[in-house]
C-alpha positions as CSV (number, residue, x, y, z in Angstrom):
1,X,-65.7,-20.0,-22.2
2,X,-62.9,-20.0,-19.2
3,X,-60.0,-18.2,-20.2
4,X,-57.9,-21.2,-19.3
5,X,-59.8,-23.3,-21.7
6,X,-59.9,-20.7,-24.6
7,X,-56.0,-20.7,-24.7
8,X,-56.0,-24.4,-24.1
9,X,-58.0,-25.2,-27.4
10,X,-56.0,-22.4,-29.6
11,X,-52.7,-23.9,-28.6
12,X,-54.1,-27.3,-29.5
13,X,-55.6,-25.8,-33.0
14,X,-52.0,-24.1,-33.5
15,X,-50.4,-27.2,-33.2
16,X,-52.5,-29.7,-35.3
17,X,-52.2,-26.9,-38.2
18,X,-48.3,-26.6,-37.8
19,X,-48.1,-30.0,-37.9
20,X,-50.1,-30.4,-41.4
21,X,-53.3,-32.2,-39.9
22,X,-55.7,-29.4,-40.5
23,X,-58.2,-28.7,-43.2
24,X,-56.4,-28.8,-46.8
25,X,-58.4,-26.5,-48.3
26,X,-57.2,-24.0,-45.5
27,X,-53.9,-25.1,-43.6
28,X,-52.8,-22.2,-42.2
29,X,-56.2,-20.5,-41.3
30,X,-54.2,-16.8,-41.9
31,X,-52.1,-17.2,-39.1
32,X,-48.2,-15.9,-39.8
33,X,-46.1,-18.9,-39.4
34,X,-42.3,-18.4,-40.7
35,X,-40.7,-22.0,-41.4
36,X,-37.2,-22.8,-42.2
37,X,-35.3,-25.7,-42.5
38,X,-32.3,-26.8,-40.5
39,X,-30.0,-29.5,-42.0
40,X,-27.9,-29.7,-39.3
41,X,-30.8,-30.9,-36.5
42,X,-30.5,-29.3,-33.1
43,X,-29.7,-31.4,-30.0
44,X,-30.7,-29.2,-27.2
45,X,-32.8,-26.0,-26.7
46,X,-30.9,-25.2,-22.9
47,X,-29.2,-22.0,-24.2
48,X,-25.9,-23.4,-22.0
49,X,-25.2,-25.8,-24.9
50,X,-25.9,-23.2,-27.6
51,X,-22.4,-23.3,-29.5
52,X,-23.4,-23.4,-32.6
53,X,-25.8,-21.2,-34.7
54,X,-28.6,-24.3,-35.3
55,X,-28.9,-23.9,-31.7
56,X,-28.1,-20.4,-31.1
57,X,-31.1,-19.1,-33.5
58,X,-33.6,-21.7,-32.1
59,X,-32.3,-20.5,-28.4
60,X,-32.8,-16.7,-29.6
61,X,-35.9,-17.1,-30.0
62,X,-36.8,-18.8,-26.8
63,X,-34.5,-17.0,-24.6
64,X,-32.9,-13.0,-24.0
65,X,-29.6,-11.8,-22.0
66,X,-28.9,-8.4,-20.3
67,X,-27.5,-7.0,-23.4
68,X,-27.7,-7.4,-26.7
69,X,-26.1,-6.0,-29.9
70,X,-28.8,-3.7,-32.1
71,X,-28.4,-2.9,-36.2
72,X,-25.0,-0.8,-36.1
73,X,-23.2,-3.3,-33.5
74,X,-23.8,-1.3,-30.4
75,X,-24.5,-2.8,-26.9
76,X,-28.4,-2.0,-25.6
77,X,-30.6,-2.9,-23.0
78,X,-32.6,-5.9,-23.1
79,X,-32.9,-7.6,-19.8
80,X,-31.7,-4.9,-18.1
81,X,-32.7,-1.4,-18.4
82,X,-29.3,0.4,-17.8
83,X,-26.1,-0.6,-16.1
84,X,-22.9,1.2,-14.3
85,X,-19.1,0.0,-15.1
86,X,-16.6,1.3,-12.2
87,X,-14.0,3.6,-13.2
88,X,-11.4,0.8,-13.2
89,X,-13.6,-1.4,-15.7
90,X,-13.8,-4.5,-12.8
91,X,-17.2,-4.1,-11.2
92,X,-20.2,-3.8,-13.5
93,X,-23.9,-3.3,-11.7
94,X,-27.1,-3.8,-13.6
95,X,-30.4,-2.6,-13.0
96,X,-33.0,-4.8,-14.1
97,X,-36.5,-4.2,-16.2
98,X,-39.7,-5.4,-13.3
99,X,-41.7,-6.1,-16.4
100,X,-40.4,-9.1,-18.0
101,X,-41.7,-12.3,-17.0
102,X,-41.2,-16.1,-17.9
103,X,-42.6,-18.0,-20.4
104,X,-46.2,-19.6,-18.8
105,X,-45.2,-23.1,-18.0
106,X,-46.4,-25.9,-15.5
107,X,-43.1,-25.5,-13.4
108,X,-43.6,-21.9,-12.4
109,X,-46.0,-20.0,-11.0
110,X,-47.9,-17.9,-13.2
111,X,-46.7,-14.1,-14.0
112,X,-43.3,-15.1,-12.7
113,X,-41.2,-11.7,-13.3
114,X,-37.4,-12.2,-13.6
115,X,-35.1,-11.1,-11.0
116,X,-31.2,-10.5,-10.2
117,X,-31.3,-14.2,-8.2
118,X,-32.3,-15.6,-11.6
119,X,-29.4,-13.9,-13.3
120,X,-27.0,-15.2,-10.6
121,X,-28.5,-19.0,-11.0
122,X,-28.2,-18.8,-14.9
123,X,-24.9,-17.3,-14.8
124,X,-23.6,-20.2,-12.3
125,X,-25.4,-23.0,-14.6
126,X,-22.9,-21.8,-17.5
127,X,-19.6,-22.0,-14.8
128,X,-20.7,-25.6,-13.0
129,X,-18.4,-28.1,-14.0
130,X,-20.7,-30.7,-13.4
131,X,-22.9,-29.3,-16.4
132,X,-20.1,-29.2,-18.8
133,X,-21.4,-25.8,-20.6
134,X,-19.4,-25.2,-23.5
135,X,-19.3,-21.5,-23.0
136,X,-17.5,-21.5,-19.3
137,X,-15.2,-19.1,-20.8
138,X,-17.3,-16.3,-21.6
139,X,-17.0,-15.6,-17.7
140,X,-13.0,-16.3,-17.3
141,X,-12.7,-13.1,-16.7
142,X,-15.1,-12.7,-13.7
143,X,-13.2,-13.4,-10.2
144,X,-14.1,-16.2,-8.6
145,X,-11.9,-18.4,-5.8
146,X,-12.4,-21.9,-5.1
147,X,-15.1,-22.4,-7.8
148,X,-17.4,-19.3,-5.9
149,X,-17.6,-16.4,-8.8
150,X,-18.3,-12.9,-8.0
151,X,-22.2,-12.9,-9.1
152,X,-24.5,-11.3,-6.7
153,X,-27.8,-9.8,-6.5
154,X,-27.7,-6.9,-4.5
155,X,-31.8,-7.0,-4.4
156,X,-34.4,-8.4,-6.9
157,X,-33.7,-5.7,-9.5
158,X,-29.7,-5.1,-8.7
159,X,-27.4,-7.3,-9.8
160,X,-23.3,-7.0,-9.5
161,X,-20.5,-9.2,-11.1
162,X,-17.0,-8.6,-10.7
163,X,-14.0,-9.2,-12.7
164,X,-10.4,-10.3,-11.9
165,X,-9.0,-7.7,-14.3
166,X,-10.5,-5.0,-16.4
167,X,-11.9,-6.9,-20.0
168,X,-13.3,-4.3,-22.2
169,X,-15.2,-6.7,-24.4
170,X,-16.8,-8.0,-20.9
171,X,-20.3,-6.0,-21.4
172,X,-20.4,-7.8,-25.2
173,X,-20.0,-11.0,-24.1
174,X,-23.2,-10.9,-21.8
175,X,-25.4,-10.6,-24.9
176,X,-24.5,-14.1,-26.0
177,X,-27.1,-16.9,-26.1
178,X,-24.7,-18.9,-23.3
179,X,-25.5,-15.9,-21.1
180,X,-29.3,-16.3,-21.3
181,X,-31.3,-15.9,-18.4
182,X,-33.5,-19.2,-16.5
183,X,-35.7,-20.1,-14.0
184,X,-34.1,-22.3,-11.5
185,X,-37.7,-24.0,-10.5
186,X,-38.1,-25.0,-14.3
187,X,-34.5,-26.2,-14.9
188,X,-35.2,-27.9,-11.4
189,X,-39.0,-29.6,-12.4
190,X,-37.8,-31.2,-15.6
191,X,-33.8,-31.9,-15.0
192,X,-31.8,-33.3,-17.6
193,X,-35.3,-32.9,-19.9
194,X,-35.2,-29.3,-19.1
195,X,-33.3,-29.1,-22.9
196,X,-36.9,-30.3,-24.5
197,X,-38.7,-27.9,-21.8
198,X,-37.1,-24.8,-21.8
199,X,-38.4,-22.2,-20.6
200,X,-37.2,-18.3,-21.0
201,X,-38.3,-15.0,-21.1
202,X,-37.6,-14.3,-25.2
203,X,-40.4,-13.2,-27.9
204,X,-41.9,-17.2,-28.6
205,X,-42.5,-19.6,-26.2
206,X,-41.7,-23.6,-26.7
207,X,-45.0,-25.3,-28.3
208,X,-44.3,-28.8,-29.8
209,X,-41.0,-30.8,-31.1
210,X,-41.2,-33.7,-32.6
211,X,-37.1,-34.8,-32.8
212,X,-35.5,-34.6,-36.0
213,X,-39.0,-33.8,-37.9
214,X,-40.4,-30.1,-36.5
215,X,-40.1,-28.1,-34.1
216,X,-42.4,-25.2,-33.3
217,X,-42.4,-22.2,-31.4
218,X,-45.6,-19.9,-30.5
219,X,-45.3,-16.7,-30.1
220,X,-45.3,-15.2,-26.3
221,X,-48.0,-13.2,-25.5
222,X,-46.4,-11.1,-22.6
223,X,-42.9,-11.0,-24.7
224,X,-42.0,-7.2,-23.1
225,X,-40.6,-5.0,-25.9
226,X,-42.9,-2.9,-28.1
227,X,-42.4,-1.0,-31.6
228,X,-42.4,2.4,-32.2
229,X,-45.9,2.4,-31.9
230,X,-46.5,0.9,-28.9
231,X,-47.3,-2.8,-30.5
232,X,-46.0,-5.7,-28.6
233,X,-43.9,-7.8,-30.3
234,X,-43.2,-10.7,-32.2
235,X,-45.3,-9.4,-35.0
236,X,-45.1,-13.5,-36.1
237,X,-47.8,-15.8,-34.4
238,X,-45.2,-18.7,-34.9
239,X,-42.0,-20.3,-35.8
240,X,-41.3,-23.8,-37.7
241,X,-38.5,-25.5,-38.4
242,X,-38.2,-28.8,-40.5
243,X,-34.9,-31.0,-40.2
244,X,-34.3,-32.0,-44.1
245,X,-31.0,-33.4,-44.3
246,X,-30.5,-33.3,-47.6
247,X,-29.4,-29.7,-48.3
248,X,-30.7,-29.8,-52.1
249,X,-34.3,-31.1,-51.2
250,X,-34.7,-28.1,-48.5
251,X,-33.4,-25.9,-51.7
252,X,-36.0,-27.1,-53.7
253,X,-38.4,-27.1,-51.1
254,X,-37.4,-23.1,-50.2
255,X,-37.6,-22.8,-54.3
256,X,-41.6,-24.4,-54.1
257,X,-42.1,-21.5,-51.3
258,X,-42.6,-24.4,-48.4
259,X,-39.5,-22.6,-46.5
260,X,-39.7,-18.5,-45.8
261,X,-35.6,-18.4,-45.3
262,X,-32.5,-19.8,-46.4
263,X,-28.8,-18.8,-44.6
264,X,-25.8,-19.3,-47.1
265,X,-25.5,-21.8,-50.0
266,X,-24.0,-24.9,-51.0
267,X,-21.9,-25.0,-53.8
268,X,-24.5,-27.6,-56.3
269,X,-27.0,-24.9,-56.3
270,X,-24.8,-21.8,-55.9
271,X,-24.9,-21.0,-59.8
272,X,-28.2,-21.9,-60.1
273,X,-29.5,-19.0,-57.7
274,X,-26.3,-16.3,-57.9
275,X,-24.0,-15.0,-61.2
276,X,-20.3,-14.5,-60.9
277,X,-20.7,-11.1,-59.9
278,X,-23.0,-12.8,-56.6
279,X,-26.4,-11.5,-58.2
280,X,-30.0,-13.2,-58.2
281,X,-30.8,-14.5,-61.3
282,X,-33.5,-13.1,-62.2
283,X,-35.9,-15.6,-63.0
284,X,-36.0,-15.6,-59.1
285,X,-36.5,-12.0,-59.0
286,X,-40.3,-12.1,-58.5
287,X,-40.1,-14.5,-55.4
288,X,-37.0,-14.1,-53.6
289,X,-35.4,-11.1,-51.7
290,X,-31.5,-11.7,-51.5
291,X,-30.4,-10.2,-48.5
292,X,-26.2,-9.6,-48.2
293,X,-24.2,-7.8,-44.8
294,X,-21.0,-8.3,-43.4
295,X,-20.6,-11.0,-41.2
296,X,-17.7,-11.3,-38.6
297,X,-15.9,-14.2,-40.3
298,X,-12.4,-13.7,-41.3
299,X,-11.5,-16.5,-43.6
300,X,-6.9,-17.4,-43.6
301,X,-4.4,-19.1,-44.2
302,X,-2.1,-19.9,-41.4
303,X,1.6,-20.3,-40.9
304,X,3.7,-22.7,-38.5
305,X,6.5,-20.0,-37.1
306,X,9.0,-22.6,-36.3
307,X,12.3,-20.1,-34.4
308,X,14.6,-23.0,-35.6
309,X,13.3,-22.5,-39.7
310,X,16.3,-23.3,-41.6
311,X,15.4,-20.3,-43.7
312,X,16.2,-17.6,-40.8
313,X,13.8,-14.7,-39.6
314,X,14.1,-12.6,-42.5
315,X,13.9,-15.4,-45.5
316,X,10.9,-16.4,-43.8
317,X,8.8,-13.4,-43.1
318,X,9.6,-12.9,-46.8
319,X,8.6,-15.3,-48.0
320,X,5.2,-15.3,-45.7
321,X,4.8,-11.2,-47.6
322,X,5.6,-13.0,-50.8
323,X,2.6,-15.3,-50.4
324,X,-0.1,-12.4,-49.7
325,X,1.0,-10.6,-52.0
326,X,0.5,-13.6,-54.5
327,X,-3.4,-14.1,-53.9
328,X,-5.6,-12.6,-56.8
329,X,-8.1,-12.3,-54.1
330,X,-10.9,-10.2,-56.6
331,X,-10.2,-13.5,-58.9
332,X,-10.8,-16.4,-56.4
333,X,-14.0,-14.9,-55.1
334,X,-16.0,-14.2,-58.6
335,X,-15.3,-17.3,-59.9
336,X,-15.1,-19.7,-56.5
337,X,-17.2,-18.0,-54.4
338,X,-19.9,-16.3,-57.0
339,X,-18.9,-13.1,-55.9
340,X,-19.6,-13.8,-52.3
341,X,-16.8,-11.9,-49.3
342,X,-14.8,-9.0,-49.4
343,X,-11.1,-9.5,-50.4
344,X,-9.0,-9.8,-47.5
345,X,-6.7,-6.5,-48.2
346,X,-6.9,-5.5,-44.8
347,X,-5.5,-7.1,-41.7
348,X,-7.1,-9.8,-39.3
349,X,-10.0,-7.4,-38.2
350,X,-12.9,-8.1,-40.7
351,X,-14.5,-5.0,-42.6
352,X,-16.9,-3.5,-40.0
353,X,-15.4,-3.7,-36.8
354,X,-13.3,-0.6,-34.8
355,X,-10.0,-1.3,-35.0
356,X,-10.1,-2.8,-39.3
357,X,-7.8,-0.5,-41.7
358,X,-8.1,-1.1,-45.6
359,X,-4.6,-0.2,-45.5
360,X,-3.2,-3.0,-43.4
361,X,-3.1,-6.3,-45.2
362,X,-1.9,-6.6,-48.3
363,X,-3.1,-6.6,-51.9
364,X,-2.5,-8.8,-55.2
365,X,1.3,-7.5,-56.3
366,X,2.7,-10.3,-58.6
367,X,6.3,-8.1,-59.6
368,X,6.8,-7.3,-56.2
369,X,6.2,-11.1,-55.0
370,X,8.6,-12.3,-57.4
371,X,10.7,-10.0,-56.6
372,X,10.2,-11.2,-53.1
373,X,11.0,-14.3,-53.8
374,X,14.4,-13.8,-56.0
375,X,16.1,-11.5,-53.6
376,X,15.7,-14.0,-50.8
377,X,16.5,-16.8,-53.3
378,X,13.3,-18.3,-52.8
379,X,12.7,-20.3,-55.7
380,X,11.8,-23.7,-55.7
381,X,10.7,-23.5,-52.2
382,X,8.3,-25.9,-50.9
383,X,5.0,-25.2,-49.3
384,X,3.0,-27.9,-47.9
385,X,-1.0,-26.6,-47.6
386,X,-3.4,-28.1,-45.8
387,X,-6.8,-28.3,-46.1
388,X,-10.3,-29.8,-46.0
389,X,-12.7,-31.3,-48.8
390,X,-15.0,-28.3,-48.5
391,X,-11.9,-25.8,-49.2
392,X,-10.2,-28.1,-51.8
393,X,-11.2,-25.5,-54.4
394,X,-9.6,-22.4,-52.9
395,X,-6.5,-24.7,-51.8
396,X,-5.8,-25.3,-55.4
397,X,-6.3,-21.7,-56.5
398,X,-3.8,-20.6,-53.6
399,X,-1.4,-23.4,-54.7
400,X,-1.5,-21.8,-58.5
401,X,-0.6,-18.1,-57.5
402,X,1.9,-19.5,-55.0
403,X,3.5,-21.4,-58.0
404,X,3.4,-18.4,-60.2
405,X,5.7,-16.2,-58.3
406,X,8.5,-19.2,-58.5
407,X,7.6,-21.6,-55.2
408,X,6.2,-25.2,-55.3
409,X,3.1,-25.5,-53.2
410,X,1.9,-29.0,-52.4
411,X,-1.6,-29.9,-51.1
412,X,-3.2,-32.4,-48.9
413,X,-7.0,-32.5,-48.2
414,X,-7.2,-34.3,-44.4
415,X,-10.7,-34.8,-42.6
416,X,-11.4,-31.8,-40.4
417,X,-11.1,-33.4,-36.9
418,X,-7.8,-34.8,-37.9
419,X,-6.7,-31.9,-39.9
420,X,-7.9,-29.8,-36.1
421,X,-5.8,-32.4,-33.8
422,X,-2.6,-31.5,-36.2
423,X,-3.3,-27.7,-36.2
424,X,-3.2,-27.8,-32.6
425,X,-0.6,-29.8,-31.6
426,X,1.9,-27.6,-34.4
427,X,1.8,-30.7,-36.9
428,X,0.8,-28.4,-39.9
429,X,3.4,-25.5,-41.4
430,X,0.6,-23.9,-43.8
431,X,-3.2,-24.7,-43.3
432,X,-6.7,-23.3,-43.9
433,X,-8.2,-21.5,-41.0
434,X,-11.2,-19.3,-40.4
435,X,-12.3,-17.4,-37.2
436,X,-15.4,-16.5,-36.2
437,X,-16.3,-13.8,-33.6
438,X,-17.6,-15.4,-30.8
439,X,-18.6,-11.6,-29.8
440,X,-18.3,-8.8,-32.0
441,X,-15.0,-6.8,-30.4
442,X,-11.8,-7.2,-32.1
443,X,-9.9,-8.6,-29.2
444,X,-11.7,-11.6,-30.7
445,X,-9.0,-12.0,-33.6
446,X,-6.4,-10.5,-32.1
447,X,-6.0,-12.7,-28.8
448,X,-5.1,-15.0,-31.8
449,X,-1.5,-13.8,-31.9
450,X,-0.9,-13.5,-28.3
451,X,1.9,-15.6,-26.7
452,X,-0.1,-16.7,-24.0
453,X,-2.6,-18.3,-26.2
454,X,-0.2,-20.7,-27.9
455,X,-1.9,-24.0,-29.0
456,X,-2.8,-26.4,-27.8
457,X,-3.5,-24.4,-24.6
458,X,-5.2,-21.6,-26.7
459,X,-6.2,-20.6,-30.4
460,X,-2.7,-19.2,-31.5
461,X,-2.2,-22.2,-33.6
462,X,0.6,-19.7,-35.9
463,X,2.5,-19.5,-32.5
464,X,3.4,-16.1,-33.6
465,X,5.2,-13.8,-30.7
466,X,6.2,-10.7,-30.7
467,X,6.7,-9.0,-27.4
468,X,5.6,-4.9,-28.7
469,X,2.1,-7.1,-29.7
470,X,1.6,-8.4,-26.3
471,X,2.5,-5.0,-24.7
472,X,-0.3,-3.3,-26.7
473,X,-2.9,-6.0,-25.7
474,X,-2.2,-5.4,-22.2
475,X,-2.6,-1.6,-22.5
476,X,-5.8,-2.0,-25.0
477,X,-7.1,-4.6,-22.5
478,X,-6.7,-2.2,-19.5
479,X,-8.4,0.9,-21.7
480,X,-11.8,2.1,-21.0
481,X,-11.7,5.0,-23.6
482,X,-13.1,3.6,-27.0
483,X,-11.4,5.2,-29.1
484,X,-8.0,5.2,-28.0
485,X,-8.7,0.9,-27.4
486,X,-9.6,0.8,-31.3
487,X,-6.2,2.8,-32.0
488,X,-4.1,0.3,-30.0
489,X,-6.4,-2.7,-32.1
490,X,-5.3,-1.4,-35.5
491,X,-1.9,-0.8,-34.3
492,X,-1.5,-4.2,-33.3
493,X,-3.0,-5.1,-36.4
494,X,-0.5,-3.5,-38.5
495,X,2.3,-4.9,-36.6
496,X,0.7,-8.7,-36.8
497,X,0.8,-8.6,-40.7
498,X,3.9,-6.6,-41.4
499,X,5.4,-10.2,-39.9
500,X,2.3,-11.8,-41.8
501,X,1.9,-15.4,-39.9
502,X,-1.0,-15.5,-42.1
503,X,-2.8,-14.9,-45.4
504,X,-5.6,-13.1,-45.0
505,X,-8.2,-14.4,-48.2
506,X,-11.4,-13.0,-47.5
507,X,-14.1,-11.7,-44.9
508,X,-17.1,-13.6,-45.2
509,X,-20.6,-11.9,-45.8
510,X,-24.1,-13.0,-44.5
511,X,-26.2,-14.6,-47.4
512,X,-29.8,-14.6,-46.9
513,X,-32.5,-15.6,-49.3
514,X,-35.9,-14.6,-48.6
515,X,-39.5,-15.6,-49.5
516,X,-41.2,-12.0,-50.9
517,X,-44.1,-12.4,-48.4
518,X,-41.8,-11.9,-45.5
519,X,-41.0,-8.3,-44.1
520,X,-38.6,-7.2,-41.5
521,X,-35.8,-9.9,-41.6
522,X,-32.2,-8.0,-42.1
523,X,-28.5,-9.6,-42.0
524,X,-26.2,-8.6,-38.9
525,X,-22.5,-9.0,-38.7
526,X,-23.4,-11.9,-36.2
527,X,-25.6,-13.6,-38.4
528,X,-28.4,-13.7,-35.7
529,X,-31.6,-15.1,-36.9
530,X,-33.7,-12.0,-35.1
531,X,-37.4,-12.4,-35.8
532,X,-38.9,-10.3,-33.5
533,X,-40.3,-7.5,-36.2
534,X,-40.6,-10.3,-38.9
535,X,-43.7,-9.9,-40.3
536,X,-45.3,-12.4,-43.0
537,X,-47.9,-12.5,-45.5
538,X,-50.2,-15.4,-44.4
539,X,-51.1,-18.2,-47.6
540,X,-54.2,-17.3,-48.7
C-alpha cells in the first residue's frame, strides 16, 4: 500500500475509535489516548486568542514558542536553540533549530521547516489591531513607531527583536502560548476558520472537533524533541477532550475512569475526594494519583487608598496592619479550602518565585491587632467587603476575625463583571482580588502597586503610591544581574506591606487528580497541561 494511503486509512481508523464508533468489544484497539473533560468549552484553537487556560492547554499541545519554562521555572530552548541579550538588555537575537517543521496540512507544502520570517509573521499577528489579539501587551515593551515593531529576521535561522527599554521579564514572556509560532500560508488558506484549522509545530497535530462535543488531537509524527534516550516524543498516540458542562457529571465520569485528569475541584465534591488536612480519601487510593505544586496565584484582599480618608495616614495604615494581622489564615484554609494553599504570611510574591520572603507579610496576631485597633481608636469602625458568590465563604470568615479584634465588617456578594467595573473605576474600598502570573517573574505582582498602573488605565486597583517603590522598579527594571533584581523585588515587597494596601490570604496550589494508568504528568507553578512525556496504560 502507498504510503499516502496507509496514513490516510489510520487517521480515519483513529478517528472513528476516538469518536466511540469502533468495535465494543475493543474500543480503543491499545492505542494510548488521554481524555479529559473541559467544562468551560473552548472557542478558538489560534494561539492569539489563547487567554485563558481551556485554550492555553488545548493551544499547548498544538503549538510551541522560542522559549519555554522547564520543571524548576527556568527559561530553555524550544524553538530556538540558543539566543544572545545585548549588554544593555534592549536587543535580543535568536538562533533558530533547522529541524522543526509544521504540522502536515493541505495549506503547506510538505516538510515545511520553520524559519525567523515565520517568527516575525506570528509575532505581528499578536500586535495587528485589526485581529484584536488579547495578548498585544506581551510585546509593549518591543519598539515599534507608527504601528512597524522592531521584529526582523536577519536570515532564515536569525531572528532579532528590539525593545524600547530594557524589560528583564522580556525573554519569559516569549514562552507564552500568545507568542506561538504560525505559518502565514495556513493562517492565509483558511482565514477567519484558521481557529478550527490550526496548524503549528507542537508535539500533536489537529485531527477532528466536533464543537462543544470532542475534540481530538493526534499525535505528530515529526514533533522534534527526543527523551533521554533518543525516543521522539509525545509518548501519547492521542489527546481527547469532552465538553460536559456539568462539572459533577465529568466528576463522576473521571470517578467511572472515562476521564484520565482532573485540574482543581469544586466545592460539592471537594469532601468527597480530599480530608480537612487536603488528603485523598482513601477509598480512592487504588485509582487515583493526587498530584499538588505551587501554582503562581496569589489570592487578597484589596484596599481603596483614598489621600482624603477621614481617618489620616497613620489611622489608616493601622488599621490595614490590624486587619492582616486578624486572618487565622492556617484556620480558613483546613476547614474552607480542605487544606488546599499555603497561608499568605509572606508578601505579594507567591511561595516559589525569586524575590518571596516568609518574613514579609504578616501572620495571625490577635493581641497585637486589638491592640492595633485601641491605640488608634479603632473600634466600631466600618468595613464594607466585597465579594463574589464563589468567595462568599471566605468573605464571611474574613468578616468574623475582622469583628473579633473590635471593627464591624459588612459584606456584599455583587456578580463578577459588575463587582470588576466598580474595582476599576475605585467604587469599592475593601474587595476580593486574586492575581495570576501571566509569566512567572515577580514584576508580575509587583507592577500591581506602581503609580503608573493606576486603574482603570492599569491593574493597580489599591491605587497605592509610594515614590521609594517606584524608584526600586525602575532600578530592578533596568538590572540584568539576577540576583541583585530579586533583591530589589523583595525589597519592594517589604516596603508594599509594611503600608499593607492589601491582605494577603493565601497562594494557591495546583490540584491534579490522576487516573493510576497514566505516567509522567507533574504540576508546574503555571499550571501547564504539558503532555509530552505522558505516557498511559491502554484499556485492555
Amino acid at each position: 500500500m502507498e504510503n499516502g494511503k496507509w496514513k490516510t486509512l489510520l487517521g480515519c481508523c483513529l478517528l472513528l475509535l476516538l469518536l466511540g464508533c469502533g468495535k465494543p468489544e475493543d474500543p480503543n484497539e491499545g492505542l494510548s489516548i488521554f481524555k479529559y473533560n473541559e467544562s468551560a468549552g473552548i472557542l478558538t484553537l489560534d494561539p492569539i486568542y489563547a487567554k485563558d487556560l481551556p485554550h492555553i492547554w488545548a493551544c499547548n499541545q498544538l503549538y510551541s514558542s522560542l522559549v519555554a519554562f522547564d520543571e524548576e521555572m527556568e527559561v530553555v530552548p524550544r524553538l530556538a536553540r540558543s539566543w544572545e541579550i545585548s549588554d544593555d538588555g534592549t536587543l535580543y537575537t535568536f538562533h533558530l533549530r533547522d529541524d522543526v517543521r509544521f504540522h502536515e496540512d493541505e495549506a503547506i507544502a510538505e516538510g515545511r521547516v520553520v524559519t525567523a520570517e515565520d517568527v516575525c509573521y506570528s509575532f505581528n499577528r499578536v500586535v495587528d489591531k485589526s485581529l484584536n489579539s488579547p495578548g498585544a501587551w506581551i510585546f509593549a515593551s518591543v519598539a515599534h513607531d507608527d504601528g512597524r515593531y522592531a521584529f526582523q529576521a536577519l536570515d532564515d535561522s536569525t531572528f532579532q527583536v528590539k525593545l524600547s527599554k530594557p524589560f528583564p521579564p522580556f525573554l519569559g514572556i516569549l514562552s507564552m502560548t500568545y507568542a506561538s509560532i504560525v505559518p502565514r500560508e495556513a493562517v492565509e488558506y483558511y482565514g477567519d476558520e484558521f481557529r478550527r484549522h490550526p496548524v503549528g509545530t507542537g508535539p500533536f497535530r489537529f485531527q477532528y472537533w466536533n464543537e462543544g462535543v470532542k475534540l481530538v488531537f493526534r499525535k505528530n509524527p515529526h514533533y522534534f524533541e527526543v527523551d533521554s534516550t533518543g525516543k521522539r516524543l509525545p509518548y501519547l498516540d492521542a489527546v481527547s477532550i469532552s465538553f460536559l458542562i456539568d462539572r459533577q457529571v465529568a466528576f463522576l465520569e473521571f470517578i467511572k475512569g472515562k476521564f484520565d485528569f482532573m485540574s482543581g475541584i469544586d466545592a460539592r465534591y471537594k469532601d468527597e475526594l480530599l480530608t480537612y488536612d487536603g488528603d485523598l480519601r482513601k477509598k480512592y487510593e487504588d485509582k487515583i494519583e493526587l498530584i499538588t505544586g505551587p501554582y503562581l496565584n496569589t489570592e487578597y484582599i484589596s484596599f481603596y487608598i483614598d489621600p482624603n480618608d477621614e481617618l489620616g495616614t497613620d489611622r489608616a495604615r493601622a488599621l490595614r496592619q490590624a486587619v492582616n494581622l486578624s486572618i487565622d489564615r492556617d484556620k480558613m484554609l483546613r476547614y474552607l479550602r480542605n487544606g488546599i494553599g499555603i497561608p499568605g504570611t509572606g508578601g505579594m510574591i507567591p511561595s516559589g518565585l525569586p524575590g518571596h520572603r516568609d518574613s514579609i507579610g504578616y501572620d495571625y496576631d490577635l493581641k497585637r491587632a486589638q491592640r492595633l485597633v485601641k491605640e488608634n481608636q479603632l473600634e466600631g469602625y466600618t468595613l464594607n467587603l466585597t465579594t463574589t458568590a464563589e468567595y462568599a465563604d471566605i468573605g464571611k470568615f474574613v468578616q468574623s476575625q475582622a469583628e473579633q479584634i473590635g471593627l464591624q465588617c459588612k459584606m456584599e456578594v455583587m456578580p463578577p463583571a459588575t463587582m470588576r467595573s466598580m474595582r476599576s473605576n475605585g467604587s469599592l474600598s475593601f474587595f476580593r482580588a486574586s492575581w495570576v502570573a501571566d509569566y512567572p517573574d515577580a514584576e508580575n505582582y509587583l507592577s500591581l502597586f506602581t503609580t503608573s498602573n493606576f486603574s482603570p488605565g492599569g491593574p493597580n486597583y489599591s491605587h497605592y503610591t509610594h515614590p521609594e517603590f517606584d524608584r526600586l522598579y525602575d532600578k530592578a527594571m533596568a538590572c540584568t544581574e539576577e540576583d541583585t533584581r530579586e533583591a530589589y523585588y523583595a525589597e519592594m515587597d517589604s516596603l508594599m506591606m509594611l503600608d499593607a494596601p492589601v491582605v494577603v490570604l493565601f497562594y494557591d496550589e495546583v490540584l491534579r487528580f490522576v487516573n493510576k494508568r497514566v505516567e509522567g504528568l507533574d504540576s508546574n507553578p503555571t499550571n501547564l497541561l504539558d503532555l509530552r512525556k505522558v505516557k498511559i496504560t491502554p484499556h485492555s
